[in-house]
PDB file of N, CA, C and O in Angstrom:
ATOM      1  N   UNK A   1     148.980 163.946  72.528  1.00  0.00           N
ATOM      2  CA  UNK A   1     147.955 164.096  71.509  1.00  0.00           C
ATOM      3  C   UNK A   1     146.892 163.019  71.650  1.00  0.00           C
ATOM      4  O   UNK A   1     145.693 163.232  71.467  1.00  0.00           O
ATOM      5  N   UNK A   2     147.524 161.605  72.058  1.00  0.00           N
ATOM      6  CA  UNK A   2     146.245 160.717  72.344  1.00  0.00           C
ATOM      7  C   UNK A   2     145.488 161.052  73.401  1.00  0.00           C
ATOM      8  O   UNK A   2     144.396 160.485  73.446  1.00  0.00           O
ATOM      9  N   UNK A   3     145.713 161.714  74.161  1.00  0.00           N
ATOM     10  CA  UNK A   3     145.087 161.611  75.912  1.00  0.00           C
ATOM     11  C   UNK A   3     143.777 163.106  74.777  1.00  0.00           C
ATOM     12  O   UNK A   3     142.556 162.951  74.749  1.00  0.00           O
ATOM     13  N   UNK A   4     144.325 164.035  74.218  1.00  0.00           N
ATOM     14  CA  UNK A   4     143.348 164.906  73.771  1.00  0.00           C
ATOM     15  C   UNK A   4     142.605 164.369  73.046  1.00  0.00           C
ATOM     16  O   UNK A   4     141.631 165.064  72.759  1.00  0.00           O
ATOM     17  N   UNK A   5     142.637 163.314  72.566  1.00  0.00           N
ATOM     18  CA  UNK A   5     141.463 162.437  71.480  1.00  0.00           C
ATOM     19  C   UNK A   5     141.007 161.450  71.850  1.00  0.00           C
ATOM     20  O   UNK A   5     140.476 160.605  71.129  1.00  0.00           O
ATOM     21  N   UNK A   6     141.192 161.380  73.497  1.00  0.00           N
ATOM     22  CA  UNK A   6     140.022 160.525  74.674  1.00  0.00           C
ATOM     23  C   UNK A   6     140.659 159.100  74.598  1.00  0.00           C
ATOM     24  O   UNK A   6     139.961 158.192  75.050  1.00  0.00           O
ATOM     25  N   UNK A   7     141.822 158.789  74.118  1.00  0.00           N
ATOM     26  CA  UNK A   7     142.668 157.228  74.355  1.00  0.00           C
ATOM     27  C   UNK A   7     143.201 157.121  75.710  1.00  0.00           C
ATOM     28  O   UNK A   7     144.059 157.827  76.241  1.00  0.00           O
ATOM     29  N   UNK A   8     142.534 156.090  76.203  1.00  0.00           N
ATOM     30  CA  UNK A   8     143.106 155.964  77.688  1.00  0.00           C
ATOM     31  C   UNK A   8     144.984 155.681  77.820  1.00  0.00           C
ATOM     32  O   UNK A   8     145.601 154.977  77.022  1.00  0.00           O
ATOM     33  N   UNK A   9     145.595 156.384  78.958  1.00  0.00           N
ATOM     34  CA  UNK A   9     146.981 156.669  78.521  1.00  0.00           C
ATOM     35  C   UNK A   9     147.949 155.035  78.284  1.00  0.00           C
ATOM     36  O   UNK A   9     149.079 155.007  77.797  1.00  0.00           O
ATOM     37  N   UNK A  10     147.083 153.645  78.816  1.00  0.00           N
ATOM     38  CA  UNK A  10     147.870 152.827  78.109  1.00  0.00           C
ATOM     39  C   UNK A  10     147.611 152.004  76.773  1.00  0.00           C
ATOM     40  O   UNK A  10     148.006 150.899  76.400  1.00  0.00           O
ATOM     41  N   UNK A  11     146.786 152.976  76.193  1.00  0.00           N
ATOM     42  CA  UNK A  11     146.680 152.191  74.698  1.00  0.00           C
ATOM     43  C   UNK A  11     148.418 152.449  74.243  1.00  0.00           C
ATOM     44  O   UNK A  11     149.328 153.213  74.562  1.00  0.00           O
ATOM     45  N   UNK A  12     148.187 151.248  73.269  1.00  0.00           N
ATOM     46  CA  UNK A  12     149.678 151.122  72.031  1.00  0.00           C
ATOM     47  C   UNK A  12     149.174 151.427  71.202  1.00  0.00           C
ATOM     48  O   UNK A  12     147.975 151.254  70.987  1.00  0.00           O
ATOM     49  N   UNK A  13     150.212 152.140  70.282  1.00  0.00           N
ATOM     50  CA  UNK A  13     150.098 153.145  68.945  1.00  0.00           C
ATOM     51  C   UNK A  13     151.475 151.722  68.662  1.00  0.00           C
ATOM     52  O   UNK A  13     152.415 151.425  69.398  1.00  0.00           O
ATOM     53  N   UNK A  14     151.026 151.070  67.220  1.00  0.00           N
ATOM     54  CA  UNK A  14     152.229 150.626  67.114  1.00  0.00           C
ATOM     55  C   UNK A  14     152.983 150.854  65.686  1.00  0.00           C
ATOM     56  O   UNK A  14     152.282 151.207  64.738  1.00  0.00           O
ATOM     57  N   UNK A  15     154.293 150.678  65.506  1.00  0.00           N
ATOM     58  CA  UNK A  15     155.290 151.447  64.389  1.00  0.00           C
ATOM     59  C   UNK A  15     155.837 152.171  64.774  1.00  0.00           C
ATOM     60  O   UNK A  15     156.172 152.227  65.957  1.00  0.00           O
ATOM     61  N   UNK A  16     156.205 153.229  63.640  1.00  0.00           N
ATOM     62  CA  UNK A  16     157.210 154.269  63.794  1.00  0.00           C
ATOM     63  C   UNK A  16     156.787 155.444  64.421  1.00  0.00           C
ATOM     64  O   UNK A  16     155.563 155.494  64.295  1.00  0.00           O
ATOM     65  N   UNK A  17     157.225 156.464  65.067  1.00  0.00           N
ATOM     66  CA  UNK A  17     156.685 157.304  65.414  1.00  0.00           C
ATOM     67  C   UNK A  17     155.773 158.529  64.774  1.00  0.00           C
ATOM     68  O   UNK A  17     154.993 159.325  65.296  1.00  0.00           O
ATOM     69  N   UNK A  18     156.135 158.364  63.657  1.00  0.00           N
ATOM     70  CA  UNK A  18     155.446 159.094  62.295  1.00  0.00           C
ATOM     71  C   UNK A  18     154.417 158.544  62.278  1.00  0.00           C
ATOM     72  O   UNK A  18     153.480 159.260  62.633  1.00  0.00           O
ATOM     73  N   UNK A  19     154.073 157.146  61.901  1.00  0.00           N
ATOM     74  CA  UNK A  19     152.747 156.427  61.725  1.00  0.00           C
ATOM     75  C   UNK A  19     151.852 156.175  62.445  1.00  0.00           C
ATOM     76  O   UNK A  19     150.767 155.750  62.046  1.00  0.00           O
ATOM     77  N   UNK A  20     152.282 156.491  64.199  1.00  0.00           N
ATOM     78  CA  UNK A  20     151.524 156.666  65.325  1.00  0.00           C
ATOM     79  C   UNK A  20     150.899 157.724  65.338  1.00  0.00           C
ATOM     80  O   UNK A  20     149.697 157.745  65.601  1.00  0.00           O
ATOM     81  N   UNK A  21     151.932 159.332  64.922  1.00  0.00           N
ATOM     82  CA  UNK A  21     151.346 160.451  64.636  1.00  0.00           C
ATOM     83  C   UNK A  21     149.979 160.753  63.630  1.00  0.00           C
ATOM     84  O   UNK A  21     149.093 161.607  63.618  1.00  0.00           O
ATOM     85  N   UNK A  22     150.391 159.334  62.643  1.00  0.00           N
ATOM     86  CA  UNK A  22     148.964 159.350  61.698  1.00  0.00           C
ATOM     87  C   UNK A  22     147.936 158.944  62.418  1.00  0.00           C
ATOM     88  O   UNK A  22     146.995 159.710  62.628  1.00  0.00           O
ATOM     89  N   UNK A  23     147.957 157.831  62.846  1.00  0.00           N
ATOM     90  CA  UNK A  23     146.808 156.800  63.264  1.00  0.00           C
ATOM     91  C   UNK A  23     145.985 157.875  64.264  1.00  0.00           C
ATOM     92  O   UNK A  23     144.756 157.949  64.249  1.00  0.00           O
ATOM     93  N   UNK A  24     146.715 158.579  65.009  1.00  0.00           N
ATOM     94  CA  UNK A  24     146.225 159.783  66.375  1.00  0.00           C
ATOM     95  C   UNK A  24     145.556 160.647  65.112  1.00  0.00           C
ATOM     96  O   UNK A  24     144.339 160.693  64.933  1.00  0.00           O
ATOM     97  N   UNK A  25     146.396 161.229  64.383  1.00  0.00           N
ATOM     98  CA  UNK A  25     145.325 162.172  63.826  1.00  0.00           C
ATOM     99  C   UNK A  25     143.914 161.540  62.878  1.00  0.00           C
ATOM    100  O   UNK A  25     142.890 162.169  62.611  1.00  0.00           O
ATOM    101  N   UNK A  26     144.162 160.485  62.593  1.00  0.00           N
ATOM    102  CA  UNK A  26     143.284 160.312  61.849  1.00  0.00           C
ATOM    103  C   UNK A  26     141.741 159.497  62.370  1.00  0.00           C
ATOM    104  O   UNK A  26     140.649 159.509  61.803  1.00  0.00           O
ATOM    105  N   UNK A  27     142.087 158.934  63.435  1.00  0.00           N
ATOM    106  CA  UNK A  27     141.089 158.502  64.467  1.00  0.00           C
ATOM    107  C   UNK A  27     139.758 158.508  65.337  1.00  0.00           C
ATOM    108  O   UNK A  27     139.730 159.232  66.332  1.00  0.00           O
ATOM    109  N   UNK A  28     139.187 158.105  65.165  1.00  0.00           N
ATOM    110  CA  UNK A  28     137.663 158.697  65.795  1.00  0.00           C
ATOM    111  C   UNK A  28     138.092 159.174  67.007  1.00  0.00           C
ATOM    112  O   UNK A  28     139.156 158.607  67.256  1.00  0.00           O
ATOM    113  N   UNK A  29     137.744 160.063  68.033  1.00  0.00           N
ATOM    114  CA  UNK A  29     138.179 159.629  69.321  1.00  0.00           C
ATOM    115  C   UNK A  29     136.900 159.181  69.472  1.00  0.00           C
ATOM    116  O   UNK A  29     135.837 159.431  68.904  1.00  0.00           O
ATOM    117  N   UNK A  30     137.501 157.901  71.060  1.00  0.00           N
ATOM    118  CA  UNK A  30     137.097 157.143  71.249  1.00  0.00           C
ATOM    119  C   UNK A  30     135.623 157.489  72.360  1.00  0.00           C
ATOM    120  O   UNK A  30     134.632 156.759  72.349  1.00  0.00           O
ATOM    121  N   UNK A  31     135.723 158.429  73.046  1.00  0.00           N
ATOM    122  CA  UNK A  31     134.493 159.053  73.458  1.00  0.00           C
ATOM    123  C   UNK A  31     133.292 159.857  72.479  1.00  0.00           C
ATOM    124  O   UNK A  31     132.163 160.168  72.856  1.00  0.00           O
ATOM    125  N   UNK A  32     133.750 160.035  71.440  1.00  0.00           N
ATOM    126  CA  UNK A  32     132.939 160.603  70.289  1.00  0.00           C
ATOM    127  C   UNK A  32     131.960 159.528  69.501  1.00  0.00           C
ATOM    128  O   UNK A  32     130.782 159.704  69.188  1.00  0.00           O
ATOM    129  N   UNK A  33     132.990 158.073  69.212  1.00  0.00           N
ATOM    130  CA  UNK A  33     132.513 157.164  68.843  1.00  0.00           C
ATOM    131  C   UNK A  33     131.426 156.381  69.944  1.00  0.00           C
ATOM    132  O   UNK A  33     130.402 155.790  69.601  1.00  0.00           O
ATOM    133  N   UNK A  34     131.801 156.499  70.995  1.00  0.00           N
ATOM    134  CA  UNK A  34     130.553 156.110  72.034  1.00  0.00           C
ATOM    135  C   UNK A  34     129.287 156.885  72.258  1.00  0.00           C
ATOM    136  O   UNK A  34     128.290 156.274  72.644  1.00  0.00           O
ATOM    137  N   UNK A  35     129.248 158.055  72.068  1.00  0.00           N
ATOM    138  CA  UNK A  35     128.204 159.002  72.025  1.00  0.00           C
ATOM    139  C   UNK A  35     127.541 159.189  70.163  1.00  0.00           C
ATOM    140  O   UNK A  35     126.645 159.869  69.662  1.00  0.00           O
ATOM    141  N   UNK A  36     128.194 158.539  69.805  1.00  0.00           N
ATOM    142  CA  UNK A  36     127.589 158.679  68.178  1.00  0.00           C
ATOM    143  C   UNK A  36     126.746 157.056  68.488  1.00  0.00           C
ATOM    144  O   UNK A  36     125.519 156.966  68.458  1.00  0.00           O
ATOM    145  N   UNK A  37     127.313 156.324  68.665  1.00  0.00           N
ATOM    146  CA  UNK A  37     126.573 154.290  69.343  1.00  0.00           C
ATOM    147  C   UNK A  37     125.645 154.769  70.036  1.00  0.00           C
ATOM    148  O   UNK A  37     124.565 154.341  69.630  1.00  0.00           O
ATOM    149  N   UNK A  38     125.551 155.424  70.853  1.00  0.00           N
ATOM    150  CA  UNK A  38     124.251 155.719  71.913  1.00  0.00           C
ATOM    151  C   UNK A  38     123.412 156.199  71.262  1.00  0.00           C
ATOM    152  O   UNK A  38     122.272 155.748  71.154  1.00  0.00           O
ATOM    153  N   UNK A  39     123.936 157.404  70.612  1.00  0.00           N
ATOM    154  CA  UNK A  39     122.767 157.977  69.871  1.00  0.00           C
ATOM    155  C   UNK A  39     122.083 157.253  68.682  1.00  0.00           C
ATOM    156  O   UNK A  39     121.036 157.716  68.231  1.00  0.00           O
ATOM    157  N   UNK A  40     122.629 156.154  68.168  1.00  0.00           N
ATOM    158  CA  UNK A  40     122.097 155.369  66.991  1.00  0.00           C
ATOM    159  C   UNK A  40     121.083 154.288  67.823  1.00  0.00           C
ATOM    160  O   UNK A  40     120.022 153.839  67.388  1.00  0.00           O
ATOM    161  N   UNK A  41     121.680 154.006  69.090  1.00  0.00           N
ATOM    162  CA  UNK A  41     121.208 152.802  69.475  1.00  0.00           C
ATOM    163  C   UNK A  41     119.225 154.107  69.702  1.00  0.00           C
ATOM    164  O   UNK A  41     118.073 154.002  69.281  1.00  0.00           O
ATOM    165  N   UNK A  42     120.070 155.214  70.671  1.00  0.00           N
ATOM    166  CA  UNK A  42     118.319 155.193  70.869  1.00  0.00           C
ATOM    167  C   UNK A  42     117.416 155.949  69.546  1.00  0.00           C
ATOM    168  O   UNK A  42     116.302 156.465  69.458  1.00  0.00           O
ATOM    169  N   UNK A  43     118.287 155.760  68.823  1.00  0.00           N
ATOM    170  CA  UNK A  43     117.612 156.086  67.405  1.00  0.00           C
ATOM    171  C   UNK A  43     116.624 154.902  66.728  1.00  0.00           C
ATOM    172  O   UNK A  43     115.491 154.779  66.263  1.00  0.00           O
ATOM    173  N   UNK A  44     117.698 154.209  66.963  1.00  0.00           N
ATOM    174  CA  UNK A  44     117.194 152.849  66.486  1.00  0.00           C
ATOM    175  C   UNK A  44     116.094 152.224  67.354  1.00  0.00           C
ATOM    176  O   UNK A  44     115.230 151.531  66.817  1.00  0.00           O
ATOM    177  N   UNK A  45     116.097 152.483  68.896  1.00  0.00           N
ATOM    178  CA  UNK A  45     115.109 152.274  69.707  1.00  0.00           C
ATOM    179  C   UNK A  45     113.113 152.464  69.552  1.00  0.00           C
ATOM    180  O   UNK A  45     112.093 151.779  69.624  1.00  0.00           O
ATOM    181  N   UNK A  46     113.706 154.350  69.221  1.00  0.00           N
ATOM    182  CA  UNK A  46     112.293 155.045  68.705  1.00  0.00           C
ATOM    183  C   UNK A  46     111.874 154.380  67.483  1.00  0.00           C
ATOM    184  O   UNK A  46     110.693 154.072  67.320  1.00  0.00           O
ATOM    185  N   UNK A  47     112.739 154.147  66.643  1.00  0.00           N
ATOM    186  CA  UNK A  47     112.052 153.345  65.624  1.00  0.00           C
ATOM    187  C   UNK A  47     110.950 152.531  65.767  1.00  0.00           C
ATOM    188  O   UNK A  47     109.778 152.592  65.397  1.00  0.00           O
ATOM    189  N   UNK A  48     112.039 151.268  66.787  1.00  0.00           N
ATOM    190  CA  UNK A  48     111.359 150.211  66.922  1.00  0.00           C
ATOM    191  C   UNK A  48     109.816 150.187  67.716  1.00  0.00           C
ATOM    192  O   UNK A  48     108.796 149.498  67.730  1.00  0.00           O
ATOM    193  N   UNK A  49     110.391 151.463  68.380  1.00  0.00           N
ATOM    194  CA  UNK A  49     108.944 151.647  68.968  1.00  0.00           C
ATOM    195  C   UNK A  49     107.344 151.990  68.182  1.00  0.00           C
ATOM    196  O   UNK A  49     106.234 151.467  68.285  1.00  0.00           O
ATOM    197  N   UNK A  50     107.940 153.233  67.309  1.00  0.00           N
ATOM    198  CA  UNK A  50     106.946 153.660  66.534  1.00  0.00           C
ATOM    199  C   UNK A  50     106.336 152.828  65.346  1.00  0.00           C
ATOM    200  O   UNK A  50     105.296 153.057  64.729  1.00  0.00           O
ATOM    201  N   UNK A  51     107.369 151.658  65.154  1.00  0.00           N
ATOM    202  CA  UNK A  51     106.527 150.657  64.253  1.00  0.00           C
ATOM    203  C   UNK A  51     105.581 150.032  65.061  1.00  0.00           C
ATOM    204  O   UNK A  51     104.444 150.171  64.610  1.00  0.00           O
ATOM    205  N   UNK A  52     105.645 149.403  66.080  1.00  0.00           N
ATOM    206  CA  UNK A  52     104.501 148.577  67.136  1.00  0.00           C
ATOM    207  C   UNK A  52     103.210 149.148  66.867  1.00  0.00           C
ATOM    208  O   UNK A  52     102.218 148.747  67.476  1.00  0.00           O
TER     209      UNK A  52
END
Protein backbone atom coordinates (compact mmCIF):
# COMPACT_ATOMS: atom_id res chain seq x y z
CA UNK A 1 0.00 0.00 0.00
CA UNK A 2 2.99 2.39 0.61
CA UNK A 3 4.84 1.73 -2.71
CA UNK A 4 0.98 2.80 -4.27
CA UNK A 5 1.13 6.16 -2.38
CA UNK A 6 4.72 6.91 -3.95
CA UNK A 7 6.87 5.99 -0.42
CA UNK A 8 10.11 4.84 -1.48
CA UNK A 9 10.21 0.97 -0.39
CA UNK A 10 12.67 1.78 2.61
CA UNK A 11 10.74 4.29 4.46
CA UNK A 12 9.66 3.11 8.29
CA UNK A 13 6.05 3.14 9.20
CA UNK A 14 6.59 2.93 12.93
CA UNK A 15 4.11 1.02 15.70
CA UNK A 16 1.69 -1.43 15.39
CA UNK A 17 0.65 -2.70 12.32
CA UNK A 18 -2.82 -1.15 12.52
CA UNK A 19 -1.32 2.35 13.05
CA UNK A 20 1.01 1.97 10.06
CA UNK A 21 -2.18 0.99 8.14
CA UNK A 22 -3.46 4.51 9.36
CA UNK A 23 -0.55 6.71 8.79
CA UNK A 24 -0.51 4.96 4.81
CA UNK A 25 -4.01 5.79 4.48
CA UNK A 26 -4.07 8.95 5.73
CA UNK A 27 -0.96 10.52 4.06
CA UNK A 28 -0.19 12.88 1.34
CA UNK A 29 1.61 10.79 -1.10
CA UNK A 30 4.73 11.92 -1.37
CA UNK A 31 4.89 12.62 -5.21
CA UNK A 32 1.56 14.55 -5.00
CA UNK A 33 3.01 16.71 -2.30
CA UNK A 34 5.98 17.59 -4.64
CA UNK A 35 3.89 18.54 -7.58
CA UNK A 36 1.43 20.60 -5.35
CA UNK A 37 5.38 22.65 -3.99
CA UNK A 38 6.14 23.16 -7.62
CA UNK A 39 3.09 24.35 -8.49
CA UNK A 40 2.94 26.95 -5.52
CA UNK A 41 6.51 27.73 -5.98
CA UNK A 42 5.76 28.80 -9.76
CA UNK A 43 2.69 30.36 -8.54
CA UNK A 44 4.36 32.24 -6.27
CA UNK A 45 7.01 33.04 -8.99
CA UNK A 46 4.32 34.80 -11.49
CA UNK A 47 3.38 36.77 -8.72
CA UNK A 48 6.52 38.03 -8.01
CA UNK A 49 6.91 38.81 -11.38
CA UNK A 50 3.76 40.67 -12.12
CA UNK A 51 4.31 42.98 -9.16
CA UNK A 52 7.80 44.41 -10.75
Amino acid sequence: MARLQSFDDDFIFEGPKNKQLVQIGVAVPPLLGKAIGLEIRVSLGDLGKKRK
